[in-house]
FISENU-911169 format. One record per residue: residue in one letter; x, y, z of N, C-alpha, C in turn. Coordinates in steps of 0.001 Angstrom, whole numbers, padded with zeros to 6 digits, always signed. Layout:
N
aXYZXYZXYZ...
***
This chain:
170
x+000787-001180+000000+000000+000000+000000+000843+001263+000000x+001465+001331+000828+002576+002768+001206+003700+001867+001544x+004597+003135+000566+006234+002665+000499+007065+003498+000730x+007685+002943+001959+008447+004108+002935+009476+004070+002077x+010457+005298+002184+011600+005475+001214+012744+005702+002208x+013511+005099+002299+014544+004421+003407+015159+005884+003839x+015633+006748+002921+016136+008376+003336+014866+009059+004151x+013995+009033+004255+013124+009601+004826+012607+008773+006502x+013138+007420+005883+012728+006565+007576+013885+007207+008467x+015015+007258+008021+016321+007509+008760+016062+008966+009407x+015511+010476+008065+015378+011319+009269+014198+011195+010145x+013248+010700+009466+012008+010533+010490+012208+009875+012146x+013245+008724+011838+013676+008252+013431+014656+009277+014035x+015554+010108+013290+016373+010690+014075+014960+012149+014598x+014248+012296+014004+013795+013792+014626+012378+012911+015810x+012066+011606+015656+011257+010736+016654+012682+011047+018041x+013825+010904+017293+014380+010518+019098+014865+011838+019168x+014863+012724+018322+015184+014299+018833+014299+014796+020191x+013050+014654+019222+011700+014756+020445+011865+014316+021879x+011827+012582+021442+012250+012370+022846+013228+012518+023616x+014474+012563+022997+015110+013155+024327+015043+014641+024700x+014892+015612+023878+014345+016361+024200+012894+016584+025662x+011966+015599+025030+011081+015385+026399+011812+014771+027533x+012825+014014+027603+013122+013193+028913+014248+014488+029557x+014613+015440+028729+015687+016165+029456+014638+017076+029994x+013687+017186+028960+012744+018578+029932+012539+017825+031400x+011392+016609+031085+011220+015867+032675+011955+016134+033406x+013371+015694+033570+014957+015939+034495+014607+017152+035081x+014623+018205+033599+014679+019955+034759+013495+019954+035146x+011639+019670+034521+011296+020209+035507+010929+019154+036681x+011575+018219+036974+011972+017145+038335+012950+018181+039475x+013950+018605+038909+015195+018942+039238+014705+019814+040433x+013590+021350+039334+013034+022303+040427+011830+022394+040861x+010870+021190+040870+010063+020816+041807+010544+020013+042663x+011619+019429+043180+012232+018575+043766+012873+019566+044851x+012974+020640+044446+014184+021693+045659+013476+022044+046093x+013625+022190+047283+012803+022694+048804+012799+024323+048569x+011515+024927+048297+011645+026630+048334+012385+027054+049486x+012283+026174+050868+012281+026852+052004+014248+026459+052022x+014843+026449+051485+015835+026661+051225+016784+027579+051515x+016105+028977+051612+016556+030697+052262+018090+029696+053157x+019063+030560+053150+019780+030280+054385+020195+031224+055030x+019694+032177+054493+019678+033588+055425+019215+033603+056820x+019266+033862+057920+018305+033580+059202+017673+034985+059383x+016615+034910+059715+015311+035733+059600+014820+035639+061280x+015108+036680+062206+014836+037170+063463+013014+037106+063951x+012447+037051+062872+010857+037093+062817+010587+035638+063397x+009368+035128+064172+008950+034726+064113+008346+033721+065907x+007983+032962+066747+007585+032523+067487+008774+031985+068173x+009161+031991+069509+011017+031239+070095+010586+031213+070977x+011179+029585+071257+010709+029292+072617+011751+028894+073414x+011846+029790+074538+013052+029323+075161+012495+028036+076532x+013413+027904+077563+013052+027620+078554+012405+028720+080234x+011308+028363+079731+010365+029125+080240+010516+030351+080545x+010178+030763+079013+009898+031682+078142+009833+032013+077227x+009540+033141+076278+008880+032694+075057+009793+034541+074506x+009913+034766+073400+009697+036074+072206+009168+035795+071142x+008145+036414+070922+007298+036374+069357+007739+037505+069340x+008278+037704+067435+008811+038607+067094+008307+038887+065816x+007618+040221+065502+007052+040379+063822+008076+041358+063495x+007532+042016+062397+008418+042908+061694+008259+044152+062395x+006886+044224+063027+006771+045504+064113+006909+046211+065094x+006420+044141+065884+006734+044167+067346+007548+043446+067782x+007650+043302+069462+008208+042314+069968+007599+042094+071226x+007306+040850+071456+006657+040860+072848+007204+039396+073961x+008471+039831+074725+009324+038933+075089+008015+038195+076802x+007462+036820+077098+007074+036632+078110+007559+035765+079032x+007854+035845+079992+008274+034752+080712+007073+033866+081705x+007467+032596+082066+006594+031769+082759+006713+032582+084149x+005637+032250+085221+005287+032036+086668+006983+031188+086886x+007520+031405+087720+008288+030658+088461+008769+030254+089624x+009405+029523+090385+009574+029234+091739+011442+029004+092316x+011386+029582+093359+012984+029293+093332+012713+029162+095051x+013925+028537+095643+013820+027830+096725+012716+028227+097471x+011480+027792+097131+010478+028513+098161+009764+029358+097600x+010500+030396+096669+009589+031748+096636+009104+031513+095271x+008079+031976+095009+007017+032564+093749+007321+033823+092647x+008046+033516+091505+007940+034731+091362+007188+035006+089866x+006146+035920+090248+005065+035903+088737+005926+035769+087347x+004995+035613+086591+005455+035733+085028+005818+037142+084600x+006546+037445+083365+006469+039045+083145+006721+039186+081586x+006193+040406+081805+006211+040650+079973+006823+041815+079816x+007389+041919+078129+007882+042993+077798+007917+043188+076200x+006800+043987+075782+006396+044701+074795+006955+046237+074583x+007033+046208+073127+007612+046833+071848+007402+046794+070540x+007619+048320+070332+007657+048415+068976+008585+048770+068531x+009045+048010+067109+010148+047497+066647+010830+048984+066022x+011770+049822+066251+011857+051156+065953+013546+050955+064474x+014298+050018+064683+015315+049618+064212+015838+048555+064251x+015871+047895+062878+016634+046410+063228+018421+046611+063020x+018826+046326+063666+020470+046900+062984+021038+044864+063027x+021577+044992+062163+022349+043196+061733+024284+043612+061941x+024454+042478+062714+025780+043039+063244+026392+041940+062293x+026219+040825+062047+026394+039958+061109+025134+039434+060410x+025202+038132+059287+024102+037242+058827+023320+036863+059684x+023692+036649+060952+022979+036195+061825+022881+036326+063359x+023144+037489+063381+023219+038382+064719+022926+040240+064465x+022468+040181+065820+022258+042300+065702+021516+042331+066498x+020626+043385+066872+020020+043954+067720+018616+044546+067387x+017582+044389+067780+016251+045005+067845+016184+046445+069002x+016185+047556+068008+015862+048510+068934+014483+048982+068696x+014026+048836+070162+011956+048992+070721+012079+050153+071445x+010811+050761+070733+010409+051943+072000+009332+051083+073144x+009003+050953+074301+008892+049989+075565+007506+050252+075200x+006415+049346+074845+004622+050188+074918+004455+048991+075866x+004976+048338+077023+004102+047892+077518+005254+047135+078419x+005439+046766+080035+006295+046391+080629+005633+046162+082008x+006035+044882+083139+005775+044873+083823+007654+043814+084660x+008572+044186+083970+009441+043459+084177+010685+044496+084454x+010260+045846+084672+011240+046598+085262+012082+048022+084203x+011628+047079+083063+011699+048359+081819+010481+049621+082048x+010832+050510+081144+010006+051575+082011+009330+051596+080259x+008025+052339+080259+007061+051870+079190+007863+053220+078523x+007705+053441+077405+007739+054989+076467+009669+054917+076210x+010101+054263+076838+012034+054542+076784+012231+053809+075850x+013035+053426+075560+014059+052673+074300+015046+051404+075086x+014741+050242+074910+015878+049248+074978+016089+048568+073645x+017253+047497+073511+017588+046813+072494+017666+045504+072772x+017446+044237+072171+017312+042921+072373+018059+042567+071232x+019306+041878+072078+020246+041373+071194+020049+040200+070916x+020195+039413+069483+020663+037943+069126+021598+037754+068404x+021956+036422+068689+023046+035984+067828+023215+034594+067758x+023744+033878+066787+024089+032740+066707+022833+031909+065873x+022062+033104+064810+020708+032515+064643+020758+031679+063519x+019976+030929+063000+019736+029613+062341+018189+029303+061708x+018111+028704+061367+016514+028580+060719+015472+028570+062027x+016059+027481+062478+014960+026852+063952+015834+027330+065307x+017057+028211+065270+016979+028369+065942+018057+029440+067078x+018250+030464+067783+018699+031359+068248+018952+031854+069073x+020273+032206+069892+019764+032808+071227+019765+034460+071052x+019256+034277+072331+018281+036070+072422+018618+036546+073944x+019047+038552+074014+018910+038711+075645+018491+040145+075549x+018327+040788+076553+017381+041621+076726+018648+042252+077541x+019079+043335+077398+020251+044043+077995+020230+044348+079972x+020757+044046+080310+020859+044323+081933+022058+044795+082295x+022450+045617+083453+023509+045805+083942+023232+045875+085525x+023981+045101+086387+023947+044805+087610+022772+044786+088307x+021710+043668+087279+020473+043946+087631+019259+044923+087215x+019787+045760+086976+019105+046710+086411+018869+047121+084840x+017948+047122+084196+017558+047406+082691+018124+048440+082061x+019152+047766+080628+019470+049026+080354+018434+049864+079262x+018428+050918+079126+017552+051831+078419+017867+053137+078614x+017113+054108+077389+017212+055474+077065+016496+056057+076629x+016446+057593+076868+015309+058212+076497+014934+058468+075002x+015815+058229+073673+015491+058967+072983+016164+057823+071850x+015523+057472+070749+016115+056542+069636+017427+056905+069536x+017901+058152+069149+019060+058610+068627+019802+058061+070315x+019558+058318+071224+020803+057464+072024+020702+056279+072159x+019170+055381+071749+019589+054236+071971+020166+053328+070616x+020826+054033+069425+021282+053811+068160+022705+053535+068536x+023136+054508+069678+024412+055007+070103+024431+053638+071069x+023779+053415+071929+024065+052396+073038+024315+051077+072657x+023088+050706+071337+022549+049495+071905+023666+049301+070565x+024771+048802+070569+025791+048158+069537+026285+047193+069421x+027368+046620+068495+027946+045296+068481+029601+045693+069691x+029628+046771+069420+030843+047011+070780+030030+046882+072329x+028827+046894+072128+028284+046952+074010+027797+045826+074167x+027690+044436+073312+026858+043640+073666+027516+043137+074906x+028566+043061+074938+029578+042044+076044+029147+042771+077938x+029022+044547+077723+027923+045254+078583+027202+044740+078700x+026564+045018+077947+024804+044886+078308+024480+043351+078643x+025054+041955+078206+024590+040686+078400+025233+040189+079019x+024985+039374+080041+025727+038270+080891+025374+037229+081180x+024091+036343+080128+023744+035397+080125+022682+035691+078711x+022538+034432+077982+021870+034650+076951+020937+033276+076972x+019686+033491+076556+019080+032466+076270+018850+031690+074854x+018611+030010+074650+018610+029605+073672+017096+029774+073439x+016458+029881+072130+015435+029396+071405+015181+028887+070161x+014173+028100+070693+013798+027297+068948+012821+027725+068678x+012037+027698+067102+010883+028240+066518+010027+026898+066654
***
């Protein structure tokens, strides 16, 4: 009936397997980048829910609202406490460390409400970071006015301001 003509079978199979490998290399790539994890970032990103040991910072892009548990120490009781902010400056001392400077909207832990402190981290990671809240001999450090607490709260004062740091995971 029909008579294939042997020059024409030869390109006809070479442009049949052009196609296909053509299709099996597309498959590969698009395997390749549905296969990679978006969440991939390896940047570490300060945002988000940390839970330390008993205590907690949820952190948005705005605020910050550091709480601690009720606790007990030989005998004594001592309530939970919180410390809310709004997020006024993020300064990054490295990829994965710097400082959150908050004006105070809300405190029952010895910070004074309306002043300026900074909450340092470092050592951060996808899941996970430690975090401290500046003190000096007990006492909270803070300032009246952004422009000094730009000046205070730095990568030269952290070794000041912290003397214990806490771990958290997301």
């Amino acid at each position: 009936m029909f008579k294939e003509n042997s020059k024409n079978s030869l390109y006809g199979n070479a442009a049949i397997r052009a196609v296909f490998f053509t299709f099996l290399f597309s498959l590969a790539v698009i395997f390749l980048i549905t296969s990679c994890d978006s969440s991939t970032d390896s940047s570490f990103h300060i945002e988000g829910a940390w839970v330390g040991f008993g205590d907690y910072y949820n952190i948005s892009s705005t605020t910050i609202r550091h709480t601690t548990d009720e606790s007990e120490w030989d005998g004594v009781v001592y309530p939970g406490t919180e410390l809310v902010g709004a997020i006024e400056e993020s300064v990054s001392f490295t990829s994965n460390s710097g400082v959150l400077i908050i004006r105070i909207t809300s405190a029952n832990n010895g910070f004074t409400v309306g002043k300026y402190t900074g909450v340092y981290y470092k050592d951060g990671e996808k899941a996970s970071v430690r975090i401290a809240n500046p003190w000096v001999n007990f006492i909270p450090v803070e300032t009246d006015t952004l422009a000094l607490a730009r000046s205070l709260f730095t990568v030269d004062n952290v070794n000041t301001h912290v003397s214990m740091w806490g771990s958290y995971t997301k």
